[in-house]
C-alpha positions as CSV (number, residue, x, y, z in Angstrom):
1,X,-14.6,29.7,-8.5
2,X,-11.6,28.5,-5.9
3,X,-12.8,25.3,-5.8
4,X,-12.7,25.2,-9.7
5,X,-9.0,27.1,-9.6
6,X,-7.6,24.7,-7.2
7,X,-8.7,21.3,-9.3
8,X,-7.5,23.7,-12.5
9,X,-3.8,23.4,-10.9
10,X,-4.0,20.4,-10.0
11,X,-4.8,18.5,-12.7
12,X,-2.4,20.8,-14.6
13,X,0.2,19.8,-12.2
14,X,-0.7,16.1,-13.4
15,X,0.6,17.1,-17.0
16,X,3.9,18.1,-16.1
17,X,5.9,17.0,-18.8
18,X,8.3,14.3,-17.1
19,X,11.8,14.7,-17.7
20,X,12.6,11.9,-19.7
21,X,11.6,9.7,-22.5
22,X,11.2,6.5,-22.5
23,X,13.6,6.3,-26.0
24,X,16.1,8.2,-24.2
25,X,18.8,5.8,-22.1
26,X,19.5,6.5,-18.7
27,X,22.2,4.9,-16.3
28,X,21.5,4.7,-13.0
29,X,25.0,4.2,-11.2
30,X,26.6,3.4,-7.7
31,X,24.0,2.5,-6.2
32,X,22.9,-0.4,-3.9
33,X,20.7,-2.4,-6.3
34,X,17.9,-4.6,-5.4
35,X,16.7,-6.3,-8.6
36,X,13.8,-8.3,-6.5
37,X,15.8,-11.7,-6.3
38,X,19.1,-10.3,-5.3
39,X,21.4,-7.1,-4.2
40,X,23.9,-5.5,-6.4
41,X,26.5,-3.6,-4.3
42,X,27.5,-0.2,-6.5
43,X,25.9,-1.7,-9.4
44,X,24.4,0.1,-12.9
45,X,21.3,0.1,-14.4
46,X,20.7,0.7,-17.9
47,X,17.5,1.7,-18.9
48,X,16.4,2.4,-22.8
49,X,13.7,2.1,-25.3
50,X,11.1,1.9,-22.0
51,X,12.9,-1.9,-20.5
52,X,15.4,-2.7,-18.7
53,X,18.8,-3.5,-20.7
54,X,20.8,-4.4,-18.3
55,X,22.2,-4.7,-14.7
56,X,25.3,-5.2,-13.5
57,X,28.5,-3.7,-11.9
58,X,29.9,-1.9,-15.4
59,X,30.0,1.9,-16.2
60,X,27.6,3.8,-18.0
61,X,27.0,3.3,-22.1
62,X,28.7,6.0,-24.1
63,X,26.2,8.7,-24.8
64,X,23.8,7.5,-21.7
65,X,22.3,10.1,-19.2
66,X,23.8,9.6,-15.8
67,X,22.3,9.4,-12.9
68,X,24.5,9.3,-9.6
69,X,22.8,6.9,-7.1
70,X,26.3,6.7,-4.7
71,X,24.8,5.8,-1.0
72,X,20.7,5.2,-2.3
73,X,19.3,2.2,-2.8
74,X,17.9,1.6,-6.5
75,X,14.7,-0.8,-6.2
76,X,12.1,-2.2,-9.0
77,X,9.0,-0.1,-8.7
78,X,6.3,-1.4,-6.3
79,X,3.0,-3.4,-7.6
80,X,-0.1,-2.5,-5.7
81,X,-2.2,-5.6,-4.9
82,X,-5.8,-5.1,-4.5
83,X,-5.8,-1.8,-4.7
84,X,-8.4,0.8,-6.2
85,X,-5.5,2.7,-8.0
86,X,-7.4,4.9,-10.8
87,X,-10.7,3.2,-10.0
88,X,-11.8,5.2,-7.3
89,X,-11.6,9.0,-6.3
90,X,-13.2,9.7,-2.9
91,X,-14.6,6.0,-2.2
92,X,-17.6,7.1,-0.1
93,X,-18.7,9.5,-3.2
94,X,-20.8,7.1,-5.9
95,X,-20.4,9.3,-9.3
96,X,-16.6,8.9,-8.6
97,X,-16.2,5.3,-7.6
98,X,-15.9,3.1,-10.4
99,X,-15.1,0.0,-8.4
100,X,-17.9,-1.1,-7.1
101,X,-21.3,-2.4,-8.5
102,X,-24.6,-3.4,-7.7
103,X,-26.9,-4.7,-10.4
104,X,-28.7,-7.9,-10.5
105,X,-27.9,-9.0,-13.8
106,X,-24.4,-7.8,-13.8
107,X,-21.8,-9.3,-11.4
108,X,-18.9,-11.5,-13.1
109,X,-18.6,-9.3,-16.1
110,X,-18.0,-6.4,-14.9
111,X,-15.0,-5.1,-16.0
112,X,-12.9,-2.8,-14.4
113,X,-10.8,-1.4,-16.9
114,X,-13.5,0.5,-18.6
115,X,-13.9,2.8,-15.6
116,X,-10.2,3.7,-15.1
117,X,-8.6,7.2,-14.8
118,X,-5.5,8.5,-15.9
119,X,-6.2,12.1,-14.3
120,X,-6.4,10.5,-10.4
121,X,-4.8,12.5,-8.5
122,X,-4.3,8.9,-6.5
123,X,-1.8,8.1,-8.6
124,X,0.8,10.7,-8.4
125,X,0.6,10.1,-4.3
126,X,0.9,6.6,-5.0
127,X,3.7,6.6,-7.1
128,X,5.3,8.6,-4.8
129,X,5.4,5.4,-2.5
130,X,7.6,3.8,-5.1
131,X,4.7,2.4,-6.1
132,X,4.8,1.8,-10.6
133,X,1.8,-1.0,-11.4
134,X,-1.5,-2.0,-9.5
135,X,-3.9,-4.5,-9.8
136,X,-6.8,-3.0,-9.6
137,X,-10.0,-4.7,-8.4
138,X,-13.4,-4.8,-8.1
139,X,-15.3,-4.2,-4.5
140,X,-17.5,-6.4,-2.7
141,X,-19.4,-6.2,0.7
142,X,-16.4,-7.9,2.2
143,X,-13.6,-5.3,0.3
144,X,-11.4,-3.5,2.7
145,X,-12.3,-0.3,2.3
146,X,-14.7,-1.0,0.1
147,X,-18.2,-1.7,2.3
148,X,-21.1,-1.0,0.3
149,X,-23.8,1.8,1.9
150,X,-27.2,0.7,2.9
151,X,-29.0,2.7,0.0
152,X,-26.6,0.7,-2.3
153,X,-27.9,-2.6,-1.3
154,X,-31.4,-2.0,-0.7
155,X,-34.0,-3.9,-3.0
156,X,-35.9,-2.2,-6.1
157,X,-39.1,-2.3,-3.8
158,X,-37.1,0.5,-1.7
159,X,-35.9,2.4,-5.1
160,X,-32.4,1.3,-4.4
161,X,-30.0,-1.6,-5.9
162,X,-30.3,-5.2,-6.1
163,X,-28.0,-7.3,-3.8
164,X,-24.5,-7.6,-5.3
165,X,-24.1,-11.2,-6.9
166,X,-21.8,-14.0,-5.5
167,X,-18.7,-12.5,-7.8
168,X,-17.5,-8.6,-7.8
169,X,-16.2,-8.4,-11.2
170,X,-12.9,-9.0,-12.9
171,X,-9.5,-7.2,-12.0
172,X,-7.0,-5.5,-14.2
173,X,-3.6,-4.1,-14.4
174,X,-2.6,-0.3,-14.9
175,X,0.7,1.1,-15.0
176,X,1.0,4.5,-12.8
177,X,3.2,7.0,-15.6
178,X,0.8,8.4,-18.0
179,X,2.4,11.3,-19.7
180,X,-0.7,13.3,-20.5
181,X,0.8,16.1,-22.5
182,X,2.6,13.6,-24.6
183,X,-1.1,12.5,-25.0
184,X,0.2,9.1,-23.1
185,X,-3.4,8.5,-21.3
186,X,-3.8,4.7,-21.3
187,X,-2.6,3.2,-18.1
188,X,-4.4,-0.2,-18.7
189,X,-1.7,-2.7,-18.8
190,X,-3.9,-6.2,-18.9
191,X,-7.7,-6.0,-18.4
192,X,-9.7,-9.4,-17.1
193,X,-6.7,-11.2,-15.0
194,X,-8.6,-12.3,-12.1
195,X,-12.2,-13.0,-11.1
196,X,-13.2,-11.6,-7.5
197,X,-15.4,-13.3,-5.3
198,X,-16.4,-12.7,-1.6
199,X,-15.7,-15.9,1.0
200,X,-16.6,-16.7,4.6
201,X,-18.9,-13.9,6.5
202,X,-19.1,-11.3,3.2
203,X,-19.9,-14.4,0.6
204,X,-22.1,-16.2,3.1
205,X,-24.0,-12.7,3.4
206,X,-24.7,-12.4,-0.5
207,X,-25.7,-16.6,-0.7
208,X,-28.4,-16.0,2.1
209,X,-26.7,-15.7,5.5
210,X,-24.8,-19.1,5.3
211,X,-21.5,-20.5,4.4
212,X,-22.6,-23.6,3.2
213,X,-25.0,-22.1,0.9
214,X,-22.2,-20.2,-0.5
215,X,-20.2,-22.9,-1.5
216,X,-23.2,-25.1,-2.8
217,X,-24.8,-22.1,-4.5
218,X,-20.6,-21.6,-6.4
219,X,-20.7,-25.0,-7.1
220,X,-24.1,-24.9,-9.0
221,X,-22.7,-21.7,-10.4
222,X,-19.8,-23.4,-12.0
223,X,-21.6,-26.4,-12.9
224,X,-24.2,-24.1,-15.3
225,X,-21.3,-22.4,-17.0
226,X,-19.8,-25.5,-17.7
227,X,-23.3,-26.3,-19.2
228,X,-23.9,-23.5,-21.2
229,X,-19.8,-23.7,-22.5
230,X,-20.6,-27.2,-23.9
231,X,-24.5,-25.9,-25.6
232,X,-23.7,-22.2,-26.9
233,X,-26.1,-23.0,-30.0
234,X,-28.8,-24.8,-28.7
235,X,-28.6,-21.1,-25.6
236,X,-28.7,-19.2,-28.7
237,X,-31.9,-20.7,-29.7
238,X,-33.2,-21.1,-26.5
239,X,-33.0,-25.0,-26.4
240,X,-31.5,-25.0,-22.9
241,X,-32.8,-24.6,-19.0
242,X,-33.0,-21.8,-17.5
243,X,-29.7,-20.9,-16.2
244,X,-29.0,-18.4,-12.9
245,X,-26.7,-16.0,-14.9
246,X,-26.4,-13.5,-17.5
247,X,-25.0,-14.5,-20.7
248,X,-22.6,-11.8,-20.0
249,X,-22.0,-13.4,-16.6
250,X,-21.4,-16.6,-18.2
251,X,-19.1,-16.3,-21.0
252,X,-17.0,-14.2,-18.0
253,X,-17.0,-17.2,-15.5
254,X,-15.7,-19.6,-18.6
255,X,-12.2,-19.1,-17.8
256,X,-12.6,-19.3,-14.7
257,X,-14.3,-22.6,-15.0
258,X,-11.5,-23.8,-16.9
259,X,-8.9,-22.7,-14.3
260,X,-7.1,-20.6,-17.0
261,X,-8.2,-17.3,-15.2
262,X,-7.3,-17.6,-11.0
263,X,-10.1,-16.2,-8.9
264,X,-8.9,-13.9,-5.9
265,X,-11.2,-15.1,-2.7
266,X,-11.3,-12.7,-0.1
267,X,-11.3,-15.1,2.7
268,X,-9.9,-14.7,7.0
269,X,-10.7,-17.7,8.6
270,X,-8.4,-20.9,8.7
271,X,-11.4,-23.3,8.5
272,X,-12.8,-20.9,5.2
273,X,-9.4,-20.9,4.0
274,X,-9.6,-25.3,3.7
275,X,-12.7,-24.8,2.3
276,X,-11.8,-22.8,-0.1
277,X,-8.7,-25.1,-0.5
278,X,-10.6,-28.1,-1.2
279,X,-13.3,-26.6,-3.1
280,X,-10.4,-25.3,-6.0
281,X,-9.5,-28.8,-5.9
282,X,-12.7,-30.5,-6.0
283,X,-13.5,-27.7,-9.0
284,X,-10.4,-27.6,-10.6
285,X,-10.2,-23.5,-10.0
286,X,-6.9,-21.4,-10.0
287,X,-7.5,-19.6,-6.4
288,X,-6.1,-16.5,-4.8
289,X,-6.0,-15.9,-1.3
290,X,-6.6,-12.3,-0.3
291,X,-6.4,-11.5,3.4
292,X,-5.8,-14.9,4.9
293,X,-5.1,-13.5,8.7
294,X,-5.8,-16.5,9.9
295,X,-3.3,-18.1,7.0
296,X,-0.8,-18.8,9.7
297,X,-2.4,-21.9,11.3
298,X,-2.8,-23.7,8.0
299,X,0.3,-22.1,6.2
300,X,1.1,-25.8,5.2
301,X,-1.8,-26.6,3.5
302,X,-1.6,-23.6,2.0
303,X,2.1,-24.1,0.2
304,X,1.0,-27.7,-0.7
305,X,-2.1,-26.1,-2.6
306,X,0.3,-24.4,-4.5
307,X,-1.8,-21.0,-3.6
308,X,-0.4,-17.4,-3.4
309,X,-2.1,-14.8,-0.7
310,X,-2.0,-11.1,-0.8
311,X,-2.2,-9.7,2.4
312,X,-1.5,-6.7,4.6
313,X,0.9,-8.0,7.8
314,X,-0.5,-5.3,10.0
315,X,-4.1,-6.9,10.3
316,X,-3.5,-8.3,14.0
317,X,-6.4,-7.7,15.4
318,X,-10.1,-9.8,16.3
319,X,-11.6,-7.4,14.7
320,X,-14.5,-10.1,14.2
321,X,-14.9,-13.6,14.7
322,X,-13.2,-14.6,11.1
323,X,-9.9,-13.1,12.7
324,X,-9.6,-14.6,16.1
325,X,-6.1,-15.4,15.3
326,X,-4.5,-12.7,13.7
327,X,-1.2,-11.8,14.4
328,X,1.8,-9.7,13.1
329,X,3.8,-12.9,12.0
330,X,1.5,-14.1,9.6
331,X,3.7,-13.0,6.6
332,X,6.8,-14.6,8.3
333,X,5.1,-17.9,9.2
334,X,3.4,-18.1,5.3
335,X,6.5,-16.9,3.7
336,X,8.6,-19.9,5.7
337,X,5.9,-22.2,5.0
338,X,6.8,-22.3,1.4
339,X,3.6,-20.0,0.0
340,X,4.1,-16.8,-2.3
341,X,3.2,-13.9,-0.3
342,X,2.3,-10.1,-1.9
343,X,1.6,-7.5,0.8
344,X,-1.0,-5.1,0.0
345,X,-1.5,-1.6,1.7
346,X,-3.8,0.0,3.8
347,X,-7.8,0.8,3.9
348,X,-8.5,-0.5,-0.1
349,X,-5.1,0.6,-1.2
350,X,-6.5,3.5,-3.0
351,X,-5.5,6.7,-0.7
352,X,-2.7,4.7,1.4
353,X,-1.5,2.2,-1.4
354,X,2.2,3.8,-0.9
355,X,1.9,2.3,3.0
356,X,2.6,-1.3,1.6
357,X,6.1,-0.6,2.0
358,X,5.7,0.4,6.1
359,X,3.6,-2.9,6.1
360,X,6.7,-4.6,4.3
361,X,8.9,-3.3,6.8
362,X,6.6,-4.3,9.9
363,X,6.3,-7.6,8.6
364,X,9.9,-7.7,8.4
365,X,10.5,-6.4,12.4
366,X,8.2,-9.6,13.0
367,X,10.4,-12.4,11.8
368,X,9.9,-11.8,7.9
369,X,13.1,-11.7,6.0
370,X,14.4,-8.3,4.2
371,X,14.2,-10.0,0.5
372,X,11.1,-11.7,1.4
373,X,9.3,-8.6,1.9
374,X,11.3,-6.7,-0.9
375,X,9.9,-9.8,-3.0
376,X,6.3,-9.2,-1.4
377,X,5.8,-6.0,-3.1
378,X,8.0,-6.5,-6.8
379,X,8.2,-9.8,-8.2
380,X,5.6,-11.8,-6.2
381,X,3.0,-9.6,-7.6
382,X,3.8,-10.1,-10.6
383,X,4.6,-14.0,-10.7
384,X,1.0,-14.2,-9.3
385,X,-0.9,-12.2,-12.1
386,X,1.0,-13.7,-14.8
387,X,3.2,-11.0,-15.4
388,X,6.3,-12.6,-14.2
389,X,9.6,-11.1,-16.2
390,X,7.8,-8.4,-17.5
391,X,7.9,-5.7,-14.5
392,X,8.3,-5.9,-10.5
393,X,11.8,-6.5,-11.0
394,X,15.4,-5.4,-12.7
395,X,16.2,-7.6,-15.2
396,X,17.4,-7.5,-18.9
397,X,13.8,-7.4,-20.9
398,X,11.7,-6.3,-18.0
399,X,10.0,-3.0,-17.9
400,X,11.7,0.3,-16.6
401,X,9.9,0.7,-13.3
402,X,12.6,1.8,-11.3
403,X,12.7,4.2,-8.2
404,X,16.2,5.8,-6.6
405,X,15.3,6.2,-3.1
406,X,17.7,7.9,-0.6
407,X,17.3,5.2,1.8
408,X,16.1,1.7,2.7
409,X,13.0,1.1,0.8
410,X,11.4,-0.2,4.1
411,X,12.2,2.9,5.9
412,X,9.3,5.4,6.4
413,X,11.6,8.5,6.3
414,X,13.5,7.3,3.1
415,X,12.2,9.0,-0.1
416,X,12.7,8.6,-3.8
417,X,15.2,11.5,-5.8
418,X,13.7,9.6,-9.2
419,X,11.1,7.3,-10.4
420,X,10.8,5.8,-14.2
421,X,7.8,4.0,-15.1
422,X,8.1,2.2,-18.7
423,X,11.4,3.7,-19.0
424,X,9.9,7.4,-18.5
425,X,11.0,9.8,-15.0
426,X,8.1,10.9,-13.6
427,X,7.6,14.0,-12.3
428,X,8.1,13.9,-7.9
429,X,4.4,16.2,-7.6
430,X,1.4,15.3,-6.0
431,X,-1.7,17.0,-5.2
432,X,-0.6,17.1,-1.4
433,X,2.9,18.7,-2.1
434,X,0.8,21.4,-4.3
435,X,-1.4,22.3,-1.9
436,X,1.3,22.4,1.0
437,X,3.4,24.4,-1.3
438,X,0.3,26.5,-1.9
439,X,-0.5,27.4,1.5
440,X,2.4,27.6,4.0
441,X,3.2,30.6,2.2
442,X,1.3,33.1,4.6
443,X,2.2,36.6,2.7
444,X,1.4,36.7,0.2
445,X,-2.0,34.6,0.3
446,X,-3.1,32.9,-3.3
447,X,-5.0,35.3,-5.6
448,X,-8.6,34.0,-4.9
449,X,-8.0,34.9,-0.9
450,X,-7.0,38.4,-1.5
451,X,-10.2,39.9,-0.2
């Protein structure tokens, strides 16, 4: 019965009605603006019908809700990059991790989006962190955070799961401000923007221990999907090979194939990372570097591929052999090398996706520069998913993802007096702040401990 009472409050603490509406237009004035791609000093922002309007040093529209922003900083909400946002509830608990699967006839198509959750109490934390939008993403063997168990991956001889395939599934993007009285419970923005697929150790695991089987075996992979694209009919009535995949599997991989969908490549090493490099090229793929720690010593090649890499700064440590080189300047060296950067948070960023901005402002103490990292966590993100103009940013037409923060963005004490996502403030609750609330009050103790 507690148990019940407490998730009760909670998820009616969720459902607080947030304070404005996304029709309603709001000015948010004197403040220090950063629109993503530059700094506004005491500058407006006019936020109605859910977008952006406009931003600028002017005074507030006649009829326009003020809000007074004198000595804050104003900042485009934060996109989470590989994260788990929505996807995932306690990671190491099955029935509520949606992220992650394990069939043998399902790996490319599965889809993220179906499994997604309005009612996590992840997001509330998250958005807390400034963050507003994720890209939420399917977990492999190799995911941070995201490690399958040993009962997960055992063969149907032991009554477990098949081996996960060579790709985890396809990503999407949610929005973090459902308003769930208003009956507002969709927080899919885009389903099916990027393919995930495990590289070096965690791909050469699922293709049979070896790298180079991995890359032969995606090759092959590609090559039957281009097959099957160019002999639908003669599939249909079984005029063609035998092919490795599902149909499912296949029909997800044609974009892919076609380079019209980028695949993110979780991937450490520097000699994985040309391979990788050379086998986009070679396959005419649209990749997506996620981790790179090793990125640094080949930052070059990297910019002259054209490639973007999500990563987390803070990963300076050997903590294997794929990350003998990691160090704390690999944002700075990648970022002055020319390639588009996004910096992702801690352990999956699920739990800890609101740490990307102390990993901004690490990555910043070690040679980064302050709109590089602001950059890193708005308007990168979004360039890289396709999404450019349309949030991670303040700009005329883009969406009202804006947070008022009391401080530097980058600064771990600073915290945010409002935060609109789609043009709606959000409600500053979480789960944590109810339960602190709940019980630092000694006398008198809640209801169900009065015994």
């Amino acid at each position: 019965m507690r148990l019940s009472h407490l998730i009760a409050g909670a998820v009616a603490a969720l459902a607080v009605s947030a304070p404005a509406l996304a029709q309603e237009t709001v000015a948010i004035v004197g403040g220090r603006v950063l629109t993503g791609t530059s700094v506004i000093e005491n500058g407006t922002v006019v936020i109605r019908d859910g977008r952006i309007a406009s931003v600028g040093t002017g005074g507030a529209p006649a009829g326009a809700r003020v809000i007074d922003a004198a000595g804050k900083v104003v900042a485009p909400g934060f996109v989470a990059v590989d994260s788990g946002l929505g996807g995932s509830e306690v990671s190491s608990v099955r029935g509520t991790n949606e992220l992650r699967n394990a069939s043998n006839s399902l790996s490319a198509a599965f889809d993220v989006s179906y499994g997604l959750d309005p009612w996590s109490f992840t997001l509330p934390v998250a958005r807390l962190g400034g963050v507003t939008r994720a890209v939420v993403v399917p977990q492999h063997p190799g995911s941070s955070g995201g490690h399958y168990h040993e009962d997960e991956t055992a063969g149907v001889g032991d009554g477990g799961l098949h081996e996960p395939g060579l790709f985890a599934g396809q990503a999407a993007i949610i929005h973090l401000g459902p308003n769930l009285q208003a009956g507002g419970q969709d927080i899919l923005v885009k389903p099916r923007v990027a393919m995930v697929a495990p590289f070096g150790e965690a791909g050469a695991g699922v293709a049979g221990g070896a790298r180079g089987a991995e890359f032969v075996l995606f090759k092959e992979t590609l090559a039957e999907v281009r097959l099957y694209a160019r002999n639908r009919a003669a599939y249909e009535r079984a005029g063609l090979r035998d092919l490795m995949l599902s149909r499912a599997d296949l029909e997800a991989l044609i974009p892919v194939a076609e380079g019209s969908m980028p695949l993110i490549v979780t991937v450490s090493r520097a000699s994985d990372i040309l391979q990788v490099l050379r086998l986009a090229r070679e396959e005419g793929v649209k990749v997506i570097l996620d981790g790179a720690e090793e990125g640094w010593l080949v930052a070059d090649q990297i910019a002259a591929a054209g490639v973007p890499v999500l990563l987390n700064p803070t990963d300076n440590l050997p903590n294997d052999f794929e990350m003998r080189a990691a160090r704390m300047e690999n944002a700075a060296a990648l970022n002055a090398a020319g390639v588009v950067i996004a910096i992702k948070g801690n352990e999956g960023s699920t739990h800890r996706a609101r740490e990307a901005r102390y990993n901004a402002g690490n990555a910043v103490s070690h040679g980064l520069p302050y709109d590089a990292a602001i950059a890193a966590l708005t308007v990168n993100p979004a360039r890289i998913f396709g999404m450019a103009g349309q949030f991670g940013q303040i700009a005329p037409g883009a969406a009202g993802d804006v947070v008022v923060w009391s401080g530097d963005p980058l600064e771990p004490l600073s915290q945010p007096s409002a935060v609109f996502v789609g043009g709606v403030e959000q409600p500053l609750e979480s789960r944590p702040l109810l339960l602190r609330d709940r019980y630092r009050q000694q006398t008198p103790m809640p209801p169900a401990y009065r015994n």
